[in-house]
N, C-alpha and C positions, 0 to 999 in steps of 0.2 A: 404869148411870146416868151419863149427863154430867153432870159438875163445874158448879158453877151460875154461874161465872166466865165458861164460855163466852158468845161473842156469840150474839145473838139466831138469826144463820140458821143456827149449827152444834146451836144445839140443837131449832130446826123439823125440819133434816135428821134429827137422832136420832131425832125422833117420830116421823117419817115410815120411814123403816128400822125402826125397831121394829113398824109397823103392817102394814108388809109382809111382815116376818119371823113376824111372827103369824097372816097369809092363809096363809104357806108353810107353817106347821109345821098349820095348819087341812087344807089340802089333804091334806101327808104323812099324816094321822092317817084321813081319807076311803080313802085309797087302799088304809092297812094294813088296815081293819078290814071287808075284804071278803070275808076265807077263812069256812071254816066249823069247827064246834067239832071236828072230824077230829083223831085226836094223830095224829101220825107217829112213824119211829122214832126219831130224833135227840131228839125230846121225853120219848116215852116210856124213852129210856137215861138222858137226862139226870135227870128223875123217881127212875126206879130205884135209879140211883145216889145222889142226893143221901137218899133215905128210908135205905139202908144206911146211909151214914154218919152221919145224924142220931140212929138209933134202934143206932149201934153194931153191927148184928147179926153183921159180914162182917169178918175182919183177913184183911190183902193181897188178893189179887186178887178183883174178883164173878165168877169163873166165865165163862160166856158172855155177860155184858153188860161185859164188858173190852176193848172194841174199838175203833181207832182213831180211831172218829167222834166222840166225846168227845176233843178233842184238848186235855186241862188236865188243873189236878191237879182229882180229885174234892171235896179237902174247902173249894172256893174256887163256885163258882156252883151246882153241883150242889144244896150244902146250901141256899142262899138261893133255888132255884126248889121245893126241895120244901118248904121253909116257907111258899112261895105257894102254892104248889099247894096244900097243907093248909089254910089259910086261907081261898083263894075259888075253888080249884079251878082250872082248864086257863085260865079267861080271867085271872084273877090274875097269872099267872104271865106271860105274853103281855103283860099288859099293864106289867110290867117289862120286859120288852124295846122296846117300844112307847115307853115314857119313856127307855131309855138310848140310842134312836133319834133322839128328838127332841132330846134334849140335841147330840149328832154333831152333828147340824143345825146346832144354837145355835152348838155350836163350830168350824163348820168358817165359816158365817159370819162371826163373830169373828176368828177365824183369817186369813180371806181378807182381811176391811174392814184388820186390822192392817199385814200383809204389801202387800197395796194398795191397795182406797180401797172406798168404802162400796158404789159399783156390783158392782163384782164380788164382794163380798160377797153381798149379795142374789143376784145371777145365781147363783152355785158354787151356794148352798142350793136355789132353786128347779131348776137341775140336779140336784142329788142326791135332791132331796124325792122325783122321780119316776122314779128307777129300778128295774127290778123287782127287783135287791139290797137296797134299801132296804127297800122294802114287806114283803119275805120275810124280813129279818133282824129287824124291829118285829113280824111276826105270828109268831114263830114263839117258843116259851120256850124256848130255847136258849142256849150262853153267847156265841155270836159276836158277839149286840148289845153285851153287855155288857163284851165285849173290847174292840171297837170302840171303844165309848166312851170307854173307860180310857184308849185309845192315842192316842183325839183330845183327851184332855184333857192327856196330858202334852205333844203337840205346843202346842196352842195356850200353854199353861206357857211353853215354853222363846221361843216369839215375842216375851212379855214382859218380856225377860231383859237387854235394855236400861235397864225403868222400874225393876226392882226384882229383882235377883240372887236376894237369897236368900229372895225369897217365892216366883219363879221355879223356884229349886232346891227349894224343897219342896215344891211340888206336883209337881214331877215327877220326883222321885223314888219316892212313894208309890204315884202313878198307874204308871208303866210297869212298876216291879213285879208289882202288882196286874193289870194287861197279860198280862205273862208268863204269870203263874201261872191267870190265866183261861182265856186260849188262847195257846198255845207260840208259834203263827206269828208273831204280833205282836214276837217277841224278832227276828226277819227285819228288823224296819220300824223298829227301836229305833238303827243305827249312822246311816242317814239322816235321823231326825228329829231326833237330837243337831245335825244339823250346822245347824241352826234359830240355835244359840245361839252360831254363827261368825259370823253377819251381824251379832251387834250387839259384837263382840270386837274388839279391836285386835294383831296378830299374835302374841307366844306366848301374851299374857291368852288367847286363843280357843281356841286349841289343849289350852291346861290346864282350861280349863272344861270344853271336850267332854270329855278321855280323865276328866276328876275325876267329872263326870254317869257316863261310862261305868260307871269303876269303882265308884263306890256302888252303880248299880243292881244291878253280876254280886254284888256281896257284899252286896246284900240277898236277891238269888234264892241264891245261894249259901245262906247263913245258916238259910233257909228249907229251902231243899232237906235241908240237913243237920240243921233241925232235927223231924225226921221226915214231911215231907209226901211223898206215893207221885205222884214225878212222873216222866212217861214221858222216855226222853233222846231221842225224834225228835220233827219237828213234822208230824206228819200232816196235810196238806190238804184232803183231801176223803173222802167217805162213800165206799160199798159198794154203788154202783151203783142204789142204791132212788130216784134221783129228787133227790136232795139236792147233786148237785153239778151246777156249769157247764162242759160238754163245748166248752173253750174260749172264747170273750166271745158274749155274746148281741147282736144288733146294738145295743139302746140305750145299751149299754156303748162299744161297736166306737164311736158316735158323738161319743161323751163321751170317748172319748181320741180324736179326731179334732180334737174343739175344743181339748180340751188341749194338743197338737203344737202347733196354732195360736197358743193363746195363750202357749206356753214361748218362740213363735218372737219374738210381736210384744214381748213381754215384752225379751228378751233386745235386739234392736234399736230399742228408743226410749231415750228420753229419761229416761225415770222421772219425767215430770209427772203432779201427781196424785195420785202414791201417798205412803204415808204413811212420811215421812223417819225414817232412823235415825238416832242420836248415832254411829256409828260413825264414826270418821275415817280409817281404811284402808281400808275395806274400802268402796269409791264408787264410782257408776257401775257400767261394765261387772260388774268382778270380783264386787258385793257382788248383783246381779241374776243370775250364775249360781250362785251359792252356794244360794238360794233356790229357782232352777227346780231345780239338781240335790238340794237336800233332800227336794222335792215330788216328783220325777218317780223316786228312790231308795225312797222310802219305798214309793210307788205299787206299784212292777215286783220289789221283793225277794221278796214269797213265789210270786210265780210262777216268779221266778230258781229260788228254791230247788225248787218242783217240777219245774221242767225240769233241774235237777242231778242233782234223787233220782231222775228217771224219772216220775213221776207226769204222767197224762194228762186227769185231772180235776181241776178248784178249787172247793171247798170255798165256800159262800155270805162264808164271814167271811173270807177272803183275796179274794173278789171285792167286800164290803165295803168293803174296805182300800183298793182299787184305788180303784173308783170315790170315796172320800171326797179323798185327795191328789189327785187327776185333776180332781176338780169344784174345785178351789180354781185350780189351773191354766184350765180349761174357762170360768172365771168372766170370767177375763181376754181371753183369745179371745174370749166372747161382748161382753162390752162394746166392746173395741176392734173386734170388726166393726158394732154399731150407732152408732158414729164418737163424736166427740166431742159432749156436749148429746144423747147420744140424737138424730139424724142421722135415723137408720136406726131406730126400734124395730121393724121387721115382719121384721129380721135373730133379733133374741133371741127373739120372738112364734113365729118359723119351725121354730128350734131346739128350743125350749122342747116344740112342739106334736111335733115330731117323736117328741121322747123317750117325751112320755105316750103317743102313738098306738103305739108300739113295745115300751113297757114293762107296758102293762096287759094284752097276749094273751102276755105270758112268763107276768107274774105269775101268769092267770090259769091258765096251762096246770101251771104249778109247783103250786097249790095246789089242782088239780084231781086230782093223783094221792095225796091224802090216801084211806084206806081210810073208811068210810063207817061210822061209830061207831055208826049206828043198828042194823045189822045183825050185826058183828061181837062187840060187846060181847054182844048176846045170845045170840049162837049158842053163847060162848066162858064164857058166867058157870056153865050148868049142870052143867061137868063138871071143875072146879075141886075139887081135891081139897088137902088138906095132905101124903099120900103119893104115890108114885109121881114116877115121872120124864117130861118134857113135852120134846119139840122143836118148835123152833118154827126157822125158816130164813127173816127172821133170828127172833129172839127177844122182841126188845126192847116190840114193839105186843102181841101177844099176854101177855106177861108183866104190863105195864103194866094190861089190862083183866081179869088173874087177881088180880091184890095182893091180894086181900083172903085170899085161900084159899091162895095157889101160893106159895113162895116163891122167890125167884130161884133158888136156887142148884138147887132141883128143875131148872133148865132147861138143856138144851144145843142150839147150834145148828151140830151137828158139827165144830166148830173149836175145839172143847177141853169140860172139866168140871168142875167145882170140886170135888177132894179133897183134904179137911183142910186145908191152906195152899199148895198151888199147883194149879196147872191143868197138866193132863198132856194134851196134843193130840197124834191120832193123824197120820202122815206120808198115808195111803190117806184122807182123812176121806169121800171118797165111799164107798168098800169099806166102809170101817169102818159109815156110817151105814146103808147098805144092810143089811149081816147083823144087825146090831140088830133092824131093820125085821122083817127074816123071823123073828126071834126073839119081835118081838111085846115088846120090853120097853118102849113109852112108851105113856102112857095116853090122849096127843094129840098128833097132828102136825099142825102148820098152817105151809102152806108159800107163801111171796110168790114169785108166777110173775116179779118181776122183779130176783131176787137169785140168784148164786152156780147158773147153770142147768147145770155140769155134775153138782153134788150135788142139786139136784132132781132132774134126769133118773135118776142112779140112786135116788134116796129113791122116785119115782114107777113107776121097774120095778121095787123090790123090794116095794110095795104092791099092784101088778096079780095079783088071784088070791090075796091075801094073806086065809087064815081069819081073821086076828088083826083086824084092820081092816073098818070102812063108811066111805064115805065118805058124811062127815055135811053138808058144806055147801060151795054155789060162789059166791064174792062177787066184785061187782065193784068196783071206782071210776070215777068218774065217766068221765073219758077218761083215755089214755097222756100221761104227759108231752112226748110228739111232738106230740100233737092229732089222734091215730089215733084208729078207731071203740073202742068200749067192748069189752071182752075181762073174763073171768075172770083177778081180781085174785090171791082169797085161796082155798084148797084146802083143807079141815079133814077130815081123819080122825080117829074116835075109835075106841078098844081096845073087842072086845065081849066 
């Protein structure tokens, strides 16, 4: 809310910015709520996991739902989607993420209007409202939205760290923790957003604030860590090839850092008319306008830094998140200063704008078209649910999900380890290994995703061929490939006779 001291046309303006921000988060909300009730696997681990930790059942590892795609600690979102989940079920849950989406919003326009001025504010949000990372990270109950969130709230935090230090510092201390321990990658985008709170510093005052922010946050994760949470020491970027990650930027993205470039550039060489002035007194002009692009544009590019360090060749929706939300704060300012001063030009941001949706709505649609089709597999999958025996599943996760009621995890493996007693013991051959199983006839269901892990299904699938132990019970599809290929056999389900 504006202060009510303001003059008359600053507070028209706020009504009118809020009116707008309210069409944009209306659209955002149109866009996300067009998947179908489909879980995936990223949903159904997340699920899994969080039900273990709530109901206690599992100490240290879940066996085969222990896998990189979950990149947090488990007892941090896990638990709070399987309390929705229990509650109002798969859209409940969803539609928490859905809200820790719209919030980003809120706060990257905030963010932007502070850092700049109210135009680019509106422009960043209605660039980010429509890209298909956006849409996919609001529909989907996973933790990435709710990562996201955490990380754009302690950035916008530290923006106002000029009005008010140490209400500044506590919110962003609690938030980027809370970051951290949601999703790892975010601790990548934590040394760049500090430097948020150099532009309103005066030369070592800045300096001691950021390393004072740093070090609270490592000795609150620290603290944490030590004080018994099971957190993994890498930050995993991306899924296991099912469909869940970004095989490098999608073009609506590719375009959104193209405005971005633009606007870091036009930013960087004006004048700074317009934008919304700091109390800082060193830091003016030039120096205190690159402090800012390189907060933005550090934050944006660090967890893909780090996947091209670790080798990793896919990203992960919630590090392409990350990207596009700092990028759209940049992106804001290129699009205004190409509709000139007064809006000049508005068929510049009209052009932009249209490009994005016409480019992000056949990702999105192609991303949420590789969902497994709940109508079919849940049934195929409910009558041979058993509480004994042992189940594979390749991967594990969707399948396990639609057995909970009968199956419990730990019954499962997805050749990449087991759950004995308190560790998981994975074999070095895990195709050898699952194959002579196979012939052995020890699992009482296999059900195999033709788009995971195809050197251990080709041998899970020749040591089935001819196999007495085995019928093959059902072939499902999904809708299309996430290429936009014709429709193929999805899901393969064997049962023990």
């Amino acid at each position: 809310m504006l202060p009510t001291g303001l003059p008359k046309d600053n507070r028209r303006q706020g009504r009118i910015a809020r009116t707008v921000l309210c069409g944009i988060l209306a659209v955002q909300v149109l866009l996300t709520l067009r998947r179908s009730t489909a879980v995936n696997s990223f949903e159904a681990l997340s699920f899994t996991v969080g039900h273990a930790e709530v109901t206690e059942l599992f100490e240290g590892a879940l066996g085969p739902l222990s896998v990189p795609a979950l990149a947090g600690a488990p007892q941090s979102y896990p638990v709070l989607g399987a309390v929705a989940h229990f509650v109002g079920g798969i859209q409940a849950a969803r539609t928490a993420s859905l809200i820790c989406m719209l919030v980003a919003t809120t706060l990257l326009c905030g963010l932007t209007t502070r850092l700049f001025n109210v135009p680019a504010g509106l422009c960043a949000a209605s660039l980010f409202a429509v890209l298909p990372s956006t849409a996919v990270l609001g529909g989907t109950a996973s933790p990435e939205a709710a990562g996201l969130c955490l990380l754009a709230c302690a950035a916008r935090s530290l923006a106002d760290a000029d009005r008010a230090v140490r209400s500044a510092a506590l919110c962003t201390l609690p938030s980027a923790a809370a970051a951290a321990l949601t999703q790892h990658w975010t601790v990548l985008c934590l040394p760049a957003v500090l430097l948020l709170a150099a532009r309103t510093g005066s030369g070592g005052r800045a300096i001691a604030r950021i390393l004072g922010l740093g070090l609270c946050v490592a000795g609150l994760l620290g603290t944490l860590y030590g004080s018994g949470l099971r957190l993994r020491p890498v930050f995993p970027l991306a899924g296991q090839g099912d469909g869940s990650s970004l095989q490098g930027a999608d073009p609506a993205t590719a375009l959104l850092i193209a405005s971005a470039v633009l606007g870091a550039a036009c930013y960087l060489v004006s004048d700074g008319r317009g934008e919304d002035s700091s109390t800082n007194r060193l830091l003016q002009g030039y120096a205190r306008r690159a402090v800012v692009v390189l907060a933005l544009s550090g934050a944006a590019a660090a967890p893909f830094a780090g996947a091209w360090w670790s080798g990793t060749s896919a990203y992960g929706f919630g590090p392409a998140g990350g990207l596009a939300w700092f990028a759209s704060a940049l992106a804001g300012v290129g699009v205004t200063r190409a509709m000139g001063r007064h809006f000049s030009f508005p068929q510049a941001g009209i052009a932009v704008w249209t490009v994005l949706l016409c480019l992000g709505l056949p990702q999105t649609d192609r991303w949420f078209a590789t969902d497994p089709d709940p109508a079919h597999l849940g049934d195929v999958l409910t009558p041979y649910g058993r509480s004994t025996g042992i189940y594979m599943g390749i991967p594990a996760e969707v399948a396990a999900y639609h057995l909970r009621g009968t199956v419990r995890p730990e019954q499962w493996t997805d050749c990449a380890g087991r759950i004995n007693a308190a560790h998981v013991s994975a074999s070095v051959d895990e195709a050898g290994t699952c194959a002579q199983a196979v012939r052995r006839g020890e699992f009482r269901l296999i059900v195999l995703d033709s788009r995971t892990r195809p050197s251990v299904q080709k041998a899970v699938r020749a040591a089935l061929h001819g196999n007495p132990h085995y019928r093959l019970l059902a072939e499902l599809t999904s809708r299309q490939h996430a290429d936009g290929t014709a429709v193929g056999v999805r899901y393969r389900i064997w049962v023990q006779v």
